[in-house]
VEXVO-294133 format. One line per field, with one value per residue (C-alpha): residue number from 0; residue in three letters; x, y, z. Coordinates in pm, whole numbers, plus 50000, padded with zeros to 5 digits. Example, Ala and Ser with C-alpha at 12.3 -4.5 7.8 and 13.67 -1.06 7.14 Angstrom:
# VEXVO-294133
dogu [0|1]
numar [ALA|SER]
east [51230|51367]
north [49550|49894]
up [50780|50714]
# end
This chain:
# VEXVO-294133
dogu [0|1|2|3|4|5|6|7|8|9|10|11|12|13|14|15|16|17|18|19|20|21|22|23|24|25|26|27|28|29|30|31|32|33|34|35|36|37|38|39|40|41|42|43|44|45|46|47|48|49|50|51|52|53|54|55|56|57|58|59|60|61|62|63|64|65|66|67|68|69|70|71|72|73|74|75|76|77|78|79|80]
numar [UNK|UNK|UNK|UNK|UNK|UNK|UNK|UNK|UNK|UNK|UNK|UNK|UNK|UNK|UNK|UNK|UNK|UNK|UNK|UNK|UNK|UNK|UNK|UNK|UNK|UNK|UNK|UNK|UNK|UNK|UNK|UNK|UNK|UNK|UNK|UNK|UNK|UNK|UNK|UNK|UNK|UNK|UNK|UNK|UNK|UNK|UNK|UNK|UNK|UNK|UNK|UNK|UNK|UNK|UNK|UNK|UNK|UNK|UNK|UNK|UNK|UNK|UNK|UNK|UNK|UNK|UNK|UNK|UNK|UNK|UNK|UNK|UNK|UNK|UNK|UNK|UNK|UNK|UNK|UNK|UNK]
east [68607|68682|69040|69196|69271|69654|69766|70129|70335|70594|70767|70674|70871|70850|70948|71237|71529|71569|71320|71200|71057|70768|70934|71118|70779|70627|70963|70882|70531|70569|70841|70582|70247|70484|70614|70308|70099|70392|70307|70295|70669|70776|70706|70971|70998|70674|70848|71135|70867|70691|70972|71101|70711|70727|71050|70934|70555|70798|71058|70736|70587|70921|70966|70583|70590|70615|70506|70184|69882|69787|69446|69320|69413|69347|69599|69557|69835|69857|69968|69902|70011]
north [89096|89286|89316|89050|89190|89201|89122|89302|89216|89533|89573|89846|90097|89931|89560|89358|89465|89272|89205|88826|88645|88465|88170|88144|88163|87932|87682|87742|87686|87348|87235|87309|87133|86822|86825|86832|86580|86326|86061|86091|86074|85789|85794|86122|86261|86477|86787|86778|86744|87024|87266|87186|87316|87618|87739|87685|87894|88162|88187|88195|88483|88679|88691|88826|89095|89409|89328|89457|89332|89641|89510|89759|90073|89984|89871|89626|89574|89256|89182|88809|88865]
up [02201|02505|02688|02864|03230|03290|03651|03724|04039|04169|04434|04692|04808|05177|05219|05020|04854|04546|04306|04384|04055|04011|03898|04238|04464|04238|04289|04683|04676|04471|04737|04981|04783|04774|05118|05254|05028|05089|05308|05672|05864|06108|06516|06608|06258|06285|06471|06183|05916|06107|06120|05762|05676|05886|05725|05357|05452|05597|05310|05080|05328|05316|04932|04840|05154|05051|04717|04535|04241|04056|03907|03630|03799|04110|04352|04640|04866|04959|05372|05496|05837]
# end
């Protein structure tokens, strides 16, 4: 049987300090997935719900810029701007 491919995330030279685990974007990204599949807000709670949204997509941006996916070899740098 042939090799299984082996993803590794590092942290580029450029970008954040510490090194951010997986574990923690994944926590992020399921606070996200829930607040946004959670039933719609009350008249005048949509800008809150909104902005609560925003900040969670830009915590999630913060903590995976600057990092890498080597693939095989090969690396692709990864900017979602």
């Amino acid at each position: 049987m042939g090799k299984k491919s082996r993803v590794k995330t590092q942290k580029s030279g450029t970008g954040a300090t510490a090194t951010v685990s997986p574990k923690e974007i994944l926590n992020l990204t399921s606070e996200l997935l829930q607040k946004c599949s959670s039933p719609a807000p009350g008249p005048g709670k949509e800008w809150e719900e909104y902005v609560q949204i925003r900040t969670l997509v830009e915590k999630i941006r913060k903590k995976q810029k600057g990092r890498r996916i080597v693939f095989m070899g090969s690396t692709k740098i990864t900017n979602d701007c």
